[in-house]
C-alpha positions in Angstrom: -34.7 -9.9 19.6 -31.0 -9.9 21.0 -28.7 -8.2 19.0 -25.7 -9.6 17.6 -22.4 -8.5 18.8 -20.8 -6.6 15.7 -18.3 -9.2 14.0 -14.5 -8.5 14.6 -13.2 -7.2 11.5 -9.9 -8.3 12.7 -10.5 -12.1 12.3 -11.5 -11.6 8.4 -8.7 -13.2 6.2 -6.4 -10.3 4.8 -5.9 -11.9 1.7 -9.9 -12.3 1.3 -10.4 -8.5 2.2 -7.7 -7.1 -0.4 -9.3 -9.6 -3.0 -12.5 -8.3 -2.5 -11.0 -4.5 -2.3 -9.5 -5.2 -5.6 -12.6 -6.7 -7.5 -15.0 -4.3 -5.8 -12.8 -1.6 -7.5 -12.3 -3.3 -10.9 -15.6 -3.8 -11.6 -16.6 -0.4 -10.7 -14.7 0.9 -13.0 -15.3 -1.6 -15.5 -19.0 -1.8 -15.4 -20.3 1.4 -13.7 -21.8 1.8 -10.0 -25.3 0.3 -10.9 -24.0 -2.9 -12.9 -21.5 -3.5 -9.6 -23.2 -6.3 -7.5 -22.3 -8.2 -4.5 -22.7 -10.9 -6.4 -20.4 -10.1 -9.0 -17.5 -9.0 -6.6 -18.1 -12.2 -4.7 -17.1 -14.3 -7.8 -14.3 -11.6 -8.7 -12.8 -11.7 -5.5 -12.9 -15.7 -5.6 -15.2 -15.9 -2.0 -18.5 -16.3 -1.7 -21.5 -13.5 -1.3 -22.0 -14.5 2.2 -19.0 -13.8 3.5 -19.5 -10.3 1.9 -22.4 -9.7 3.7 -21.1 -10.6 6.7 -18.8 -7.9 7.1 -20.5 -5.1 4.8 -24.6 -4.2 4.3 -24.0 -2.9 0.9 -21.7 -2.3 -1.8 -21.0 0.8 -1.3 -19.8 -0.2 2.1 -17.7 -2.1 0.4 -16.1 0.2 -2.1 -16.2 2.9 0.4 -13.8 1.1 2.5 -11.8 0.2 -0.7 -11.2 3.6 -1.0 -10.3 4.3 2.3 -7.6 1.3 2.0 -6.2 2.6 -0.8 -5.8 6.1 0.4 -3.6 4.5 3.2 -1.8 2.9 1.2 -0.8 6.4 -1.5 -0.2 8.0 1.7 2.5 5.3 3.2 4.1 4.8 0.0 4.5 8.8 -0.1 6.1 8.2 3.3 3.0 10.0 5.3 0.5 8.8 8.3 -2.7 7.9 6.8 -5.1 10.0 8.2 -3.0 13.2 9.0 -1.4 16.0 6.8 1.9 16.6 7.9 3.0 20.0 10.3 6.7 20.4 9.9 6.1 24.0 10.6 6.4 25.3 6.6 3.1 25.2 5.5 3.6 25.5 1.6 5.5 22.4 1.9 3.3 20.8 3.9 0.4 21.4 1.6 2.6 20.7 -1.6 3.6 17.6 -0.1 0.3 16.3 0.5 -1.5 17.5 -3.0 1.6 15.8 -4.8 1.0 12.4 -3.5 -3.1 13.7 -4.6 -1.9 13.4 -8.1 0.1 10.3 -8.2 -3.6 8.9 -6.4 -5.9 10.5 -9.3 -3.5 9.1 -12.1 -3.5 5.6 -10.1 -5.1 2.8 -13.2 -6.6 1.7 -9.0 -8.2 4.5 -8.2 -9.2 6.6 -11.4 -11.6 4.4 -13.7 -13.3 3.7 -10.1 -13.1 6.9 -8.9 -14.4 8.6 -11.8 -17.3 6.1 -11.9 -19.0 7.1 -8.8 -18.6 10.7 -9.0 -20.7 10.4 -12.2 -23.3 8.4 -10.4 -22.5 10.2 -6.9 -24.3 13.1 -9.6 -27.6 10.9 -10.1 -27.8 9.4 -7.3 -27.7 11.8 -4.4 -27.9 9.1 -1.6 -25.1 7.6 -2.9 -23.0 11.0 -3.2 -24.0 11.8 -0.1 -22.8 8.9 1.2 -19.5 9.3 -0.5 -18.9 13.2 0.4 -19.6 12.5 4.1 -18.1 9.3 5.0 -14.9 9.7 2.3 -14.3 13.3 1.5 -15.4 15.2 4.3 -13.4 13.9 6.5 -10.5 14.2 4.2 -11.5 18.3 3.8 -11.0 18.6 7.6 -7.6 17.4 7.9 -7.0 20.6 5.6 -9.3 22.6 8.2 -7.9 22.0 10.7 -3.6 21.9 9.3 -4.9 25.6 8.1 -6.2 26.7 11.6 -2.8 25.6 13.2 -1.0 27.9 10.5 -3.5 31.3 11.8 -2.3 29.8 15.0 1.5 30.2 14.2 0.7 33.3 12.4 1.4 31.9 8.9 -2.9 32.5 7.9 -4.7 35.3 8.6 -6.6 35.1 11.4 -9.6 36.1 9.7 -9.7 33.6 6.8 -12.4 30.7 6.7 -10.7 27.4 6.6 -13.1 25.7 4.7 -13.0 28.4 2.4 -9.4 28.7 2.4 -8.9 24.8 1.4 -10.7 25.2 -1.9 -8.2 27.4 -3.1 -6.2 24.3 -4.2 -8.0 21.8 -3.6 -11.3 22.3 -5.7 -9.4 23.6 -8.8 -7.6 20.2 -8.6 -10.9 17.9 -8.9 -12.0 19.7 -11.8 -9.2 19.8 -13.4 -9.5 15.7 -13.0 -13.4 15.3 -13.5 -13.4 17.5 -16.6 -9.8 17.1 -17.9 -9.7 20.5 -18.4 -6.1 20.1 -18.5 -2.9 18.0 -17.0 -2.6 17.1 -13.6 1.0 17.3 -12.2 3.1 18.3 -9.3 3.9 21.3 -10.7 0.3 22.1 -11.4 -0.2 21.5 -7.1 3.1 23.2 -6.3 1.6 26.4 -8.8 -2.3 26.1 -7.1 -0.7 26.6 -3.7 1.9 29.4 -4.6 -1.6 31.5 -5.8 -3.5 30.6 -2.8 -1.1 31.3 -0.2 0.5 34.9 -2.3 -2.5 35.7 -4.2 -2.2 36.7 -7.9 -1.7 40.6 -6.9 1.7 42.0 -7.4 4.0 41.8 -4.5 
């Protein structure tokens, strides 16, 4: 069988993909993970399921790169490169800056009702959150890895602190605090979580 030649996403119709971003994310959030079909996105988004499956397999495909869109888009309204955390050389600023425009993407109508959907089925169905956490958050993690290693390279980190240790400092007290709404989340709240990573909680 000769294999098709991958289609060129660049020829899709712009306004097509955003309506199908949008209703893929709606009705997540609307109906849950498992009650989200192509189908129904297809007659959301105003296009037919065909031309969904032409450019996705699934979806999650679909919301995954939903998500990925709309991450691009918090981080150039916050005046940042998608994709990058910013190294000006001050790394408290640096992370504050980049866990502030966190918030105003948790507290996004957009993202949250989705968001909060497949985490709780991410739980359940560990395909699906495995999916999620490799192809959407992991690589997410490492643009703190690796902003972190260039501070113990400037002297500002320890040498001997782990990274991927050192990231979850701030940022995994900041997704519970969303899941569970343990309690508000703000920019002061981010400013505060990297103040205690960075100094500690000892006395100085």
């Amino acid at each position: 069988m000769v294999k098709k030649p991958a289609p060129d996403a660049t020829r899709r119709s712009d306004r097509s993909r955003r309506a199908i971003y949008a209703a893929a994310l709606a009705l997540v959030g609307e109906a849950g993970y498992r009650k989200t079909t192509v189908e129904a996105i297809a007659a959301r988004a105003g296009v037919g399921k065909q031309t969904i499956y032409r450019w996705w397999s699934s979806k999650a495909d679909v919301l995954l790169e939903a998500f990925l869109d709309l991450g691009q888009q918090a981080a150039q309204a916050a005046g940042q490169q998608p994709h990058t955390l910013p190294d000006t050389g001050d790394l408290a600023a640096d992370l504050k800056t980049v866990l502030r425009a966190t918030v105003d993407e948790l507290l996004d109508p957009r993202f949250e009702a989705p968001a909060r959907a497949l985490a709780a089925e991410g739980l359940v169905d560990e395909q699906l959150g495995r999916e999620f956490v490799g192809k959407l958050l992991e690589p997410q993690l490492q643009l703190y890895v690796d902003r972190l290693r260039s501070a113990q390279d400037t002297g500002a980190v320890r040498p001997d602190i782990d990274p991927r240790i050192g990231l979850e400092l701030f940022v995994s007290p900041l997704a519970q605090r969303w899941l569970q709404r343990t309690g508000p989340i703000t920019h002061d709240y981010t400013d505060t979580l990297v103040d205690y990573a960075l100094h500690g909680l000892a006395p100085r």
